[in-house]
N, CA, C and O of each residue as an XYZ file, in Angstrom:
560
protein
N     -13.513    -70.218     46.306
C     -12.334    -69.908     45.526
C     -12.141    -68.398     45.424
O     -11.084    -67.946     45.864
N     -12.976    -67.624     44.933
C     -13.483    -66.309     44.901
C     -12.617    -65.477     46.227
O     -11.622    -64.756     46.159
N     -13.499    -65.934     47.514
C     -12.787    -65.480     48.947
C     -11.131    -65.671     49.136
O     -10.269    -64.873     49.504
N     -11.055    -67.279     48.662
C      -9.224    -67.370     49.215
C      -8.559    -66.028     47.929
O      -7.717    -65.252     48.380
N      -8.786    -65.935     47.127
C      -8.365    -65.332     46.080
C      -8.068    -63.743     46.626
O      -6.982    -63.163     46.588
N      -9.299    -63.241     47.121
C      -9.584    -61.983     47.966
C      -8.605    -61.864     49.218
O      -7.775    -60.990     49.467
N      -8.992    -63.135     50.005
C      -8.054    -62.775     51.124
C      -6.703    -63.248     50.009
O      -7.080    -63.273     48.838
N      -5.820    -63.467     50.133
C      -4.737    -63.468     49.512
C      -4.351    -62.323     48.586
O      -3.174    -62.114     48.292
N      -5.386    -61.566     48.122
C      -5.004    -60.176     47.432
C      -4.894    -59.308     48.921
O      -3.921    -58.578     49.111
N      -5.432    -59.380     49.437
C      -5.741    -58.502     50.633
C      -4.261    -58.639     51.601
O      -3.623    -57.646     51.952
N      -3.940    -59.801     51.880
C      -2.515    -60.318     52.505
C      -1.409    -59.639     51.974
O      -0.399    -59.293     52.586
N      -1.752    -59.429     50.448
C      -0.631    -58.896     49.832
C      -0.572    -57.203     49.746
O       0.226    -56.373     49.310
N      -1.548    -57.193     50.245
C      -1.490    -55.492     49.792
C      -0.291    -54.499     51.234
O       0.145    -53.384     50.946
N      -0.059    -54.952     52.209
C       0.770    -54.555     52.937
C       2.501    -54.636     52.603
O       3.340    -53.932     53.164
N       2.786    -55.680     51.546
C       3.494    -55.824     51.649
C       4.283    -54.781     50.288
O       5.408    -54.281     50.280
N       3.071    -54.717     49.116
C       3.152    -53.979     48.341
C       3.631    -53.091     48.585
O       4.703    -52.741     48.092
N       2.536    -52.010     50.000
C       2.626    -50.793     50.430
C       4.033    -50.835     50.650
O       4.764    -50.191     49.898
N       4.448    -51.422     51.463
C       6.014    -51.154     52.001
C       7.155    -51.019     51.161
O       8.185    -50.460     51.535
N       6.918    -51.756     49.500
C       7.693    -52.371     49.007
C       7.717    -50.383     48.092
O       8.799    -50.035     47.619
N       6.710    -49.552     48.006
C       6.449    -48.644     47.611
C       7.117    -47.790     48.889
O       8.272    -47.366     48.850
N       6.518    -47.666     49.646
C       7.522    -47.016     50.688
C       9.092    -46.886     51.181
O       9.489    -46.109     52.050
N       9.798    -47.709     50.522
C      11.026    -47.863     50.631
C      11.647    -47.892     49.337
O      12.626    -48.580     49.049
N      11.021    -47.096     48.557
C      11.550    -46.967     47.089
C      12.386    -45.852     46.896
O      12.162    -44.771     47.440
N      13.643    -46.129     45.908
C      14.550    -44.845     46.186
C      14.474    -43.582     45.805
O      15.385    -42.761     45.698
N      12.716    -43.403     45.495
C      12.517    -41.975     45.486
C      12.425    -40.880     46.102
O      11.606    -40.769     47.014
N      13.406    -39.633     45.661
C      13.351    -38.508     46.861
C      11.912    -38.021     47.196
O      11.049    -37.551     46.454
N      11.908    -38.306     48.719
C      10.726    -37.436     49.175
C      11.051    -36.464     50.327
O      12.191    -36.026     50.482
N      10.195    -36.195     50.995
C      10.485    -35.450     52.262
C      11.106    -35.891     53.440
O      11.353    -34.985     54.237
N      11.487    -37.230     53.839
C      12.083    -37.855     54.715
C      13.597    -37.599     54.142
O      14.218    -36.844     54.891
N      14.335    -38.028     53.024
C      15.168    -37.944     52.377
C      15.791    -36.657     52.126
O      17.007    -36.484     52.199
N      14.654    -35.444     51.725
C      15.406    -34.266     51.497
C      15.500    -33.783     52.692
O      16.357    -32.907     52.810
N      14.675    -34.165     53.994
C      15.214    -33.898     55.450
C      16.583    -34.188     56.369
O      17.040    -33.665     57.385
N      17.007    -35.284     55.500
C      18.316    -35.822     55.947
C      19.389    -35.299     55.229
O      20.548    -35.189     55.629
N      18.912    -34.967     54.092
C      19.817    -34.127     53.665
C      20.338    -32.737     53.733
O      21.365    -32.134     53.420
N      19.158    -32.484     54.291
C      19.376    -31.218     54.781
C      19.882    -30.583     55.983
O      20.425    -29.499     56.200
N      19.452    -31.854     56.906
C      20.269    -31.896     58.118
C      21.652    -32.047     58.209
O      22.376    -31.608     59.103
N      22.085    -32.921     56.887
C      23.452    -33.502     56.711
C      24.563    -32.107     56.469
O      25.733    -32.100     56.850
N      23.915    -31.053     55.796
C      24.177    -30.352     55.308
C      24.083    -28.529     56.105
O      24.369    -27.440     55.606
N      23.675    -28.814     57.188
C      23.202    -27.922     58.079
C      22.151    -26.664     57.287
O      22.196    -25.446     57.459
N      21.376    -27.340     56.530
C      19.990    -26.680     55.821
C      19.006    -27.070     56.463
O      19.068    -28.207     56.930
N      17.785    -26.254     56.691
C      16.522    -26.259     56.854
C      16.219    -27.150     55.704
O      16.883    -27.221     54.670
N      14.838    -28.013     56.079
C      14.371    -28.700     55.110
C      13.569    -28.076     53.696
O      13.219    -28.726     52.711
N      13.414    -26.694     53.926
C      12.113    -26.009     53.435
C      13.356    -25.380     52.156
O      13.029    -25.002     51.031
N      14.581    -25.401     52.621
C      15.647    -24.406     51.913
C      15.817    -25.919     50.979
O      15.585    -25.930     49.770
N      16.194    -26.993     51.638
C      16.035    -27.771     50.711
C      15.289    -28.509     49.435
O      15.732    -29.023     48.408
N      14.178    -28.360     49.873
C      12.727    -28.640     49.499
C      12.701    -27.978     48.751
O      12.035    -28.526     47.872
N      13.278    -26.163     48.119
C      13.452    -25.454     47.447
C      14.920    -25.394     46.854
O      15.381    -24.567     46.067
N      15.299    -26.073     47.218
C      16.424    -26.175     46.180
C      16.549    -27.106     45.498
O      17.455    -27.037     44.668
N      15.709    -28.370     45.542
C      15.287    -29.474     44.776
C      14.673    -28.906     43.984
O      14.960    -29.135     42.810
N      13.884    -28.204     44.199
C      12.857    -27.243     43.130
C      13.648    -26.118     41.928
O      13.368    -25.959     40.739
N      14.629    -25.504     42.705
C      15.195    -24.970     41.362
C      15.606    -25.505     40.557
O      15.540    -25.249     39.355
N      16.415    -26.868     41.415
C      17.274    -27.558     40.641
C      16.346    -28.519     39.363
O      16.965    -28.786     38.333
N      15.159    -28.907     39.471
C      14.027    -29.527     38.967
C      13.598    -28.115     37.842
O      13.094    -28.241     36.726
N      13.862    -27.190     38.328
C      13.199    -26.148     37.065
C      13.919    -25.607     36.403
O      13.531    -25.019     35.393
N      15.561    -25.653     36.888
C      16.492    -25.676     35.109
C      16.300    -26.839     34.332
O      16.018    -26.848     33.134
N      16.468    -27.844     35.082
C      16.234    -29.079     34.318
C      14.828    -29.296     33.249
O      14.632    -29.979     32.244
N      14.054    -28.399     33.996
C      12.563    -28.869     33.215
C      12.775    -28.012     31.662
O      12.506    -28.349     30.509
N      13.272    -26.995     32.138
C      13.630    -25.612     31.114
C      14.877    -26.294     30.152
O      15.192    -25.682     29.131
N      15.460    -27.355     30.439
C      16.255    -27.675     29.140
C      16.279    -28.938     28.845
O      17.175    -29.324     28.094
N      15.330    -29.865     29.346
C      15.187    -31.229     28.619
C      13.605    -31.375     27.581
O      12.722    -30.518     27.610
N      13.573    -32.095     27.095
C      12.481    -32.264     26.243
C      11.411    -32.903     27.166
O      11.797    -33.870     27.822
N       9.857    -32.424     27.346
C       9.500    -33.050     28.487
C       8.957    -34.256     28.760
O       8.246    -34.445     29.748
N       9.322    -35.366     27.705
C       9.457    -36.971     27.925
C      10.519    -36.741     29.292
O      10.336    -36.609     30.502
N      11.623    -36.771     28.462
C      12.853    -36.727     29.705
C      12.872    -36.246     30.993
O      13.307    -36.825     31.988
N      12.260    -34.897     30.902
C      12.215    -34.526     32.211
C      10.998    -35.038     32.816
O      10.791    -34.664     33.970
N      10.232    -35.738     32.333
C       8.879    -36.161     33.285
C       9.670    -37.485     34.230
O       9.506    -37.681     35.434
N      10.568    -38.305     33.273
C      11.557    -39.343     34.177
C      11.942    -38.845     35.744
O      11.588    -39.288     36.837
N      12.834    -37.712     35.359
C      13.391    -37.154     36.829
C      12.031    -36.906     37.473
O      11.682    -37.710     38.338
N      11.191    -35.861     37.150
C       9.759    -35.539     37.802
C       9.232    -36.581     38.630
O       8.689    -36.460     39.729
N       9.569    -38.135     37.642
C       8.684    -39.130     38.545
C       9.475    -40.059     39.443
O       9.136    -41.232     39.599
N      10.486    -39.546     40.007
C      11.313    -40.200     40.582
C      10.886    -39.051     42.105
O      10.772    -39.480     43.253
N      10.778    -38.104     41.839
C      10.747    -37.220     42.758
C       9.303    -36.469     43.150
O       8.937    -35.389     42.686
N       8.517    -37.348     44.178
C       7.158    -36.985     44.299
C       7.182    -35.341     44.860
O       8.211    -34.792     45.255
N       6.031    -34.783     44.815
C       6.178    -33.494     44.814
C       6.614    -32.931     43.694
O       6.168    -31.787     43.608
N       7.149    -33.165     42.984
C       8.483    -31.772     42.299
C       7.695    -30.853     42.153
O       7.988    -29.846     42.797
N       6.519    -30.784     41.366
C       5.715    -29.026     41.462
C       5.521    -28.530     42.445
O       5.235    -27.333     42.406
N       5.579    -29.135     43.604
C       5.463    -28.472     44.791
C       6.857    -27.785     45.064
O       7.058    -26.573     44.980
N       7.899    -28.859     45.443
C       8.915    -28.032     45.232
C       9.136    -26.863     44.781
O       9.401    -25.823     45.384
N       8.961    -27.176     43.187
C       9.243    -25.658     42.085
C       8.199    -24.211     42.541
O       8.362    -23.032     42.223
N       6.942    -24.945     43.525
C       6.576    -23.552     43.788
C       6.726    -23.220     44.796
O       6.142    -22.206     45.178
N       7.800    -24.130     45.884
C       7.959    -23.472     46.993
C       9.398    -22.730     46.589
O       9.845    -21.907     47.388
N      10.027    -22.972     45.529
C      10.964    -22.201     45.243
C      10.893    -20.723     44.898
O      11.319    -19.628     45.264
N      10.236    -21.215     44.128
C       9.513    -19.720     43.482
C       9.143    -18.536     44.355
O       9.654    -17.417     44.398
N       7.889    -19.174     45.207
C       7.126    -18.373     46.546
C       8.654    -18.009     47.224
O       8.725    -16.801     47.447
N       9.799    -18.694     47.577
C      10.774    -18.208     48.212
C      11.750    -17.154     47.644
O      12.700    -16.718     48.294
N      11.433    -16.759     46.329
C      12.086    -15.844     45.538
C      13.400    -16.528     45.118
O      14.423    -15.872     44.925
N      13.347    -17.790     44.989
C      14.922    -18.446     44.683
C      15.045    -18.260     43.190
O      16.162    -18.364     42.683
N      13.747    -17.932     42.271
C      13.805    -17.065     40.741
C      12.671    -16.768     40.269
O      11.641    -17.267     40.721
N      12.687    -15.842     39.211
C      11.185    -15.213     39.051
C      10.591    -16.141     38.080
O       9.711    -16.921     38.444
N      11.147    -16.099     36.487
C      10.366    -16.916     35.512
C      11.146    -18.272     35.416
O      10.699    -19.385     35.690
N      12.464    -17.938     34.949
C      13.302    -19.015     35.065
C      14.350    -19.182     35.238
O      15.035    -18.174     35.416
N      15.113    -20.719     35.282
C      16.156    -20.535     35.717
C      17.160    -20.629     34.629
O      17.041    -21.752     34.139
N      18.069    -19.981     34.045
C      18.407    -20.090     32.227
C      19.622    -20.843     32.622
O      19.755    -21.660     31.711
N      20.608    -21.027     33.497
C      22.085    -21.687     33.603
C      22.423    -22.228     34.877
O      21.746    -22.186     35.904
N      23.392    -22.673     34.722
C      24.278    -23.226     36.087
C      24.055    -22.012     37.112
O      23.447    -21.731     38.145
N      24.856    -21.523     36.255
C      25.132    -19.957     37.006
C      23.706    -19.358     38.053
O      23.726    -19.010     39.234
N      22.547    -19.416     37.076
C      21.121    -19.246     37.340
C      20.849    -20.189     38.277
O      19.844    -19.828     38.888
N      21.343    -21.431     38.767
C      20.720    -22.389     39.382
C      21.648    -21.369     40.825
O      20.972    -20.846     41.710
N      23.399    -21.235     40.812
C      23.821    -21.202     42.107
C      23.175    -19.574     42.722
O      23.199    -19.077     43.848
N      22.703    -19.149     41.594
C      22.018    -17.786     42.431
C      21.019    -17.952     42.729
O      20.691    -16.955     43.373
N      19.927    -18.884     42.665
C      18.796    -19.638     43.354
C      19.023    -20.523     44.288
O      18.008    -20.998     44.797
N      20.022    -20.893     44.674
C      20.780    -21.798     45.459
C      21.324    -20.240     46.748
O      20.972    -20.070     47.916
N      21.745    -19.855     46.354
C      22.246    -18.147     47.123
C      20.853    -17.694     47.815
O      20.628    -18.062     48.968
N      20.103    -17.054     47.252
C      18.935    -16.667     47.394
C      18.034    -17.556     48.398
O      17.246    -17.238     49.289
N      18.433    -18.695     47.934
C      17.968    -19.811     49.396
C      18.565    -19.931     50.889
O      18.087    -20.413     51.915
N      20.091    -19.157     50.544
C      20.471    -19.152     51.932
C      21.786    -20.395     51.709
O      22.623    -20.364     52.611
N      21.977    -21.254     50.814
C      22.978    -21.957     50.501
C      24.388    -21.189     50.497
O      24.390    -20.031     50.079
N      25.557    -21.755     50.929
C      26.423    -21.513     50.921
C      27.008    -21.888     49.356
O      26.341    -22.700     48.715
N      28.095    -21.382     48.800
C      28.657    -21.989     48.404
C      29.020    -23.747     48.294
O      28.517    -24.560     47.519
N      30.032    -23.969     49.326
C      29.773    -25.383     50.156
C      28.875    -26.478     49.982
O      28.978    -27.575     49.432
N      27.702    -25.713     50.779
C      26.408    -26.478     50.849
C      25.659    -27.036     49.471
O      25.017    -28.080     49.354
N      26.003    -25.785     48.228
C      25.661    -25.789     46.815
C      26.331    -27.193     46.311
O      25.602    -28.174     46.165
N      27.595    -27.261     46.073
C      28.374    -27.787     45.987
C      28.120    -29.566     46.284
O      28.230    -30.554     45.557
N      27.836    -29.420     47.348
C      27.816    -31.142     48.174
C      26.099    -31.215     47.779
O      25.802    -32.337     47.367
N      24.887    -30.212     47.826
C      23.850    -30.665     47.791
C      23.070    -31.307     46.138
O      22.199    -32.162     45.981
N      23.792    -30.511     45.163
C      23.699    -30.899     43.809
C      24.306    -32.350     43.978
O      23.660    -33.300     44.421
N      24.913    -32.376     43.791
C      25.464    -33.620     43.308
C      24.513    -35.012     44.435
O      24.207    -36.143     44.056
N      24.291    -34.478     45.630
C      23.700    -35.669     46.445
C      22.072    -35.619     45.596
O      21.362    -36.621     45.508
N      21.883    -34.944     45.311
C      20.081    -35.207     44.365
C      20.387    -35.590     43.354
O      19.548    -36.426     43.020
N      21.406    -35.439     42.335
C      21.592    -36.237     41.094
C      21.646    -37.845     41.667
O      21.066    -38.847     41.249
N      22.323    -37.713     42.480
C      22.905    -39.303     42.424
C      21.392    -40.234     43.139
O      20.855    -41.228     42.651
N      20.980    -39.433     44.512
C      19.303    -39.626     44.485
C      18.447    -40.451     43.253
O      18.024    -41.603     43.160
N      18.414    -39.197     42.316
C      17.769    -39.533     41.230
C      18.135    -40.855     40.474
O      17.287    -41.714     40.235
N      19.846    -40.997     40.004
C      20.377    -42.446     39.608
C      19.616    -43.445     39.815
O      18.943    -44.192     39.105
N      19.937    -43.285     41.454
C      19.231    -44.693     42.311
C      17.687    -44.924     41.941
O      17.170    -45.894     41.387
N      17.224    -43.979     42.318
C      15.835    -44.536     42.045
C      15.805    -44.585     40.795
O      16.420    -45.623     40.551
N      15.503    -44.161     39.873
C      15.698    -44.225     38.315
C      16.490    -45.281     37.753
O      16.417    -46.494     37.950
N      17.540    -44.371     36.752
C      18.230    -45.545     36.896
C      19.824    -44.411     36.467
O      19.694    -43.219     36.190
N      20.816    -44.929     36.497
C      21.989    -44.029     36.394
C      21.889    -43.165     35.012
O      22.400    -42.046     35.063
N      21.229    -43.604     33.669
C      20.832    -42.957     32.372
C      20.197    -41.263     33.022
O      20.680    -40.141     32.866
N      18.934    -41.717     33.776
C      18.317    -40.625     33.898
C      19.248    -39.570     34.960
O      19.278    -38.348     35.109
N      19.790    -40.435     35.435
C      20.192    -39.290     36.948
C      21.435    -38.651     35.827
O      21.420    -37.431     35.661
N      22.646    -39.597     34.965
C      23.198    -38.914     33.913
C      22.549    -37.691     33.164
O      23.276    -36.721     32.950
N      21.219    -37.660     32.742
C      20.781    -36.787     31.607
C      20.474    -35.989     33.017
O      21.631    -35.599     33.173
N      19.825    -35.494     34.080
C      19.433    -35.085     35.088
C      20.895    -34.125     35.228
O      21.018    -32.953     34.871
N      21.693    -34.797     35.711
C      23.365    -33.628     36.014
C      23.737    -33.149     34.694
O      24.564    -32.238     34.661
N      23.403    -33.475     33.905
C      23.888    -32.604     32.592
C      23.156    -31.658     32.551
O      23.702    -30.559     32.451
N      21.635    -31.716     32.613
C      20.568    -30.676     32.104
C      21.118    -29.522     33.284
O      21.024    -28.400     32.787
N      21.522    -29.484     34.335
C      22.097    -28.417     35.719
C      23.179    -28.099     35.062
O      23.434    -27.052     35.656
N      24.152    -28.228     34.151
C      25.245    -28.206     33.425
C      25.269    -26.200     32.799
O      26.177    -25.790     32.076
């Protein structure tokens, strides 16, 4: 009984994996397509998820922002590849503060524009639309 029990946990564990692998959280496959979509390097992206993750961290309470955080594996990585890229020194205080870290990355205008809003809505999905809501406000 013991064994069928085992193999049958064991049967299941592939399917788990996958079921985790295809979850609508942004990772690096995702911010690659987006970045392509967008005619960005992935690394500019990868750092602009990161600024955008460190106004947000800087104005939600950090229950809330740990939500977005865990939708989006990496994010400290992100925030310090932002950083290391000079996209801001301590923080990011406004909107305004986010599109000059967005600048500083090499973002267009344009690119600013269409790439915010495609990571909020990111976030929705995997999350759920509440968080990706409180998520585009905190960039506000």
């Amino acid at each position: 009984m013991n064994r069928r029990f085992l193999l049958a946990v064991l049967a299941l564990i592939p399917l788990v994996l996958s079921a985790c692998a295809s979850s609508g959280a942004i990772d690096n496959s995702k911010v690659g397509k987006l970045a392509n979509s967008l005619g960005l390097t992935s690394e500019q992206a990868q750092a602009g998820v990161g600024a955008m993750l460190k106004l947000s961290q800087q104005r939600l309470e950090p229950a809330e922002y740990a939500k977005i955080a865990g939708v989006i594996p990496r994010a400290d990585e992100y925030m310090a590849l932002a950083k290391r890229l000079d996209a801001f020194q301590g923080a990011v205080p406004s909107a305004a503060g986010l599109g000059g870290a967005l600048g500083k990355l090499g973002f267009s205008l344009d690119q600013a524009a269409k790439f915010v809003p495609a990571v909020t809505d990111y976030v929705s999905k995997a999350a759920d639309p509440g968080v990706g809501m409180v998520f585009a406000n905190s960039l506000k």
